[in-house]
C-alpha positions as CSV (number, residue, x, y, z in Angstrom):
1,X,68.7,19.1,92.9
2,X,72.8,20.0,92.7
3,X,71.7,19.3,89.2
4,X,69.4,22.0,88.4
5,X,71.9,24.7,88.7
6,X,73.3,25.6,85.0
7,X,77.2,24.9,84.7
8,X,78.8,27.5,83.0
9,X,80.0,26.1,79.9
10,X,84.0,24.6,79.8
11,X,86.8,26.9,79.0
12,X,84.2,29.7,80.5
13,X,86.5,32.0,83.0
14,X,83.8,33.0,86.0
15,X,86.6,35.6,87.2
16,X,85.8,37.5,84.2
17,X,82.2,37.8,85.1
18,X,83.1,38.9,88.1
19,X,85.3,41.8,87.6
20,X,82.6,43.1,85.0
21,X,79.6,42.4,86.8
22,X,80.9,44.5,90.0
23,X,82.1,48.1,89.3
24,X,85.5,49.2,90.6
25,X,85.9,51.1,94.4
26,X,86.4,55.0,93.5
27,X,90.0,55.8,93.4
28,X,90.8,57.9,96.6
29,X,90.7,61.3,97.0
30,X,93.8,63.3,95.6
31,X,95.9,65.2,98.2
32,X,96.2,68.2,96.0
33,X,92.8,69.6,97.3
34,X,92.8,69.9,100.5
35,X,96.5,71.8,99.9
36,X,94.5,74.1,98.2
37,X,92.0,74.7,100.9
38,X,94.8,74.3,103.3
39,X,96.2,77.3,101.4
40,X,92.9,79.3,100.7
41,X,92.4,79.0,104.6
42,X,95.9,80.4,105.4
43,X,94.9,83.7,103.0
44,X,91.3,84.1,103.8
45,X,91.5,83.8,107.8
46,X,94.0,86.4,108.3
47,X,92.3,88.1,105.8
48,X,88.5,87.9,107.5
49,X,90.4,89.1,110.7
50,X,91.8,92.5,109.8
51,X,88.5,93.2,108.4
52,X,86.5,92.1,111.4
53,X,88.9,94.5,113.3
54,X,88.6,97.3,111.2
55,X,84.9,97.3,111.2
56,X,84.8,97.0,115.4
57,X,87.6,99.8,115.5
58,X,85.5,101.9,113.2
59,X,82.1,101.3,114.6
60,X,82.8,101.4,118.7
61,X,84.5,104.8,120.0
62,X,86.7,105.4,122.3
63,X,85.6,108.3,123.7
64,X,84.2,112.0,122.5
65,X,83.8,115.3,122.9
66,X,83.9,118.6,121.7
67,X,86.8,121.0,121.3
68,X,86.4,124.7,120.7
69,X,88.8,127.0,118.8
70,X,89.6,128.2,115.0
71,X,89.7,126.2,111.9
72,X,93.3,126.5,110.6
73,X,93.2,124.3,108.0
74,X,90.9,121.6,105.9
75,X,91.9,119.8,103.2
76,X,91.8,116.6,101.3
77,X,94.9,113.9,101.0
78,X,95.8,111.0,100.2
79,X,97.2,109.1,97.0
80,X,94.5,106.0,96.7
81,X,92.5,106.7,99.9
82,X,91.5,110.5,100.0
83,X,90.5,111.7,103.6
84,X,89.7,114.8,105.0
85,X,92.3,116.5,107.6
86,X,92.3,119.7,109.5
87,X,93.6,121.4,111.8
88,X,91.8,123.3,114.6
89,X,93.7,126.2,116.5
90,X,93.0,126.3,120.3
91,X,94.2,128.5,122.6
92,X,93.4,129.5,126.5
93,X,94.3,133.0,126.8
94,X,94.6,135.6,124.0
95,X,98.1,136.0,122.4
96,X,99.2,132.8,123.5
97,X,100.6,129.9,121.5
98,X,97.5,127.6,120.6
99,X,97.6,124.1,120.7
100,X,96.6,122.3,117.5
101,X,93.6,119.3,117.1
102,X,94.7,117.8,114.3
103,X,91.5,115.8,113.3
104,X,89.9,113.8,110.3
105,X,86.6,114.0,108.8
106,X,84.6,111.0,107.0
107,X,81.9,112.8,105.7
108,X,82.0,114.9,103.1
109,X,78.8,117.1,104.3
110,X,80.3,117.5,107.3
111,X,84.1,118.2,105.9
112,X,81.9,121.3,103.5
113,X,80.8,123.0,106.9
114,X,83.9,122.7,108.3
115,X,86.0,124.4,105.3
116,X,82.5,127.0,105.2
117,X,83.5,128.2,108.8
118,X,87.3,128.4,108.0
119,X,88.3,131.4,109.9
120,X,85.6,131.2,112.6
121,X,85.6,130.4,116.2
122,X,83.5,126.9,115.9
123,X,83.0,123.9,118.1
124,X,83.6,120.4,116.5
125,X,81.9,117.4,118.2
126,X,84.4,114.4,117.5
127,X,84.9,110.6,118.0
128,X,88.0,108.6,118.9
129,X,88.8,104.9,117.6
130,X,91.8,103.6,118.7
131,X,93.2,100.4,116.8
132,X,92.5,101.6,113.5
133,X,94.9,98.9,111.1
134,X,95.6,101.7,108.5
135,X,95.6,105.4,108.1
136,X,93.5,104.7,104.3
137,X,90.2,105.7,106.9
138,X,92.0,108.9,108.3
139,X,95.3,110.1,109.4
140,X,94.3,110.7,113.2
141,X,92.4,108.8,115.7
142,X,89.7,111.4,116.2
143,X,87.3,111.8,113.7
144,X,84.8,115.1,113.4
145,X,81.1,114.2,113.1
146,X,79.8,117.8,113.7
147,X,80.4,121.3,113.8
148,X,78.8,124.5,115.5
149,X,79.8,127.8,114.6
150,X,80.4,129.8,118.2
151,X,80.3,133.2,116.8
């Protein structure tokens, strides 16, 4: 039976079967790439974060109210992120010095009636959010979302 079994001829090399029957392992992963997403990680994380926090600081308020008094001033600033800010003039008692709201305005409906009632005693419904990572949303905490003229 041992017979049976072809002999590869003589001067035949059977390594050299070998090494082309089987295919080579894959050469191992290069350590370049997970730098890179070692690196994109450091960037994007950070990044995803101030975002995050700007969107809950923005969206949950810290309080509100309404203060009454005169709208000083209205006006729009900024040199890449333009913003509404005003003033609003509040005093207790006739004659005395007022204290100032300084206050910002998103909307630009809202910032329209505002500058409308300049001059005019006016109540102005507002929102605070604390923790606000840049002033490119507004250059005060509180920001306006209504007004009602008083008089």
């Amino acid at each position: 039976m041992a017979d049976d079994i072809e002999q590869p001829p003589r001067g035949y090399n059977t390594e050299d079967v070998k090494a082309v029957a089987e295919p080579e392992a894959p050469p191992p992963p290069r350590r370049r790439s997970r730098w890179k997403l070692f690196v994109a990680a450091l960037v994007l994380i950070p990044v995803l974060a101030v975002a995050l926090w700007t969107w809950v600081a923005l969206s949950w308020s810290y309080s509100d109210g309404d203060r009454a008094g005169w709208v000083q001033k209205i006006s729009r600033k900024g040199w890449l992120c333009k913003t509404w800010e005003g003033e609003l003039a509040m005093s207790n008692v006739p004659g005395s010095m007022p204290e100032i709201f300084r206050f910002s305005v998103r909307s630009d409906a809202v910032a329209q009636q505002i500058n409308e009632a300049s001059g005019k005693r006016v109540s102005l419904h507002y929102e605070e959010h604390r923790g606000i990572p840049t002033s490119c949303f507004g250059e005060t905490p509180y920001f306006v979302s209504a007004i009602r003229v008083l008089e």
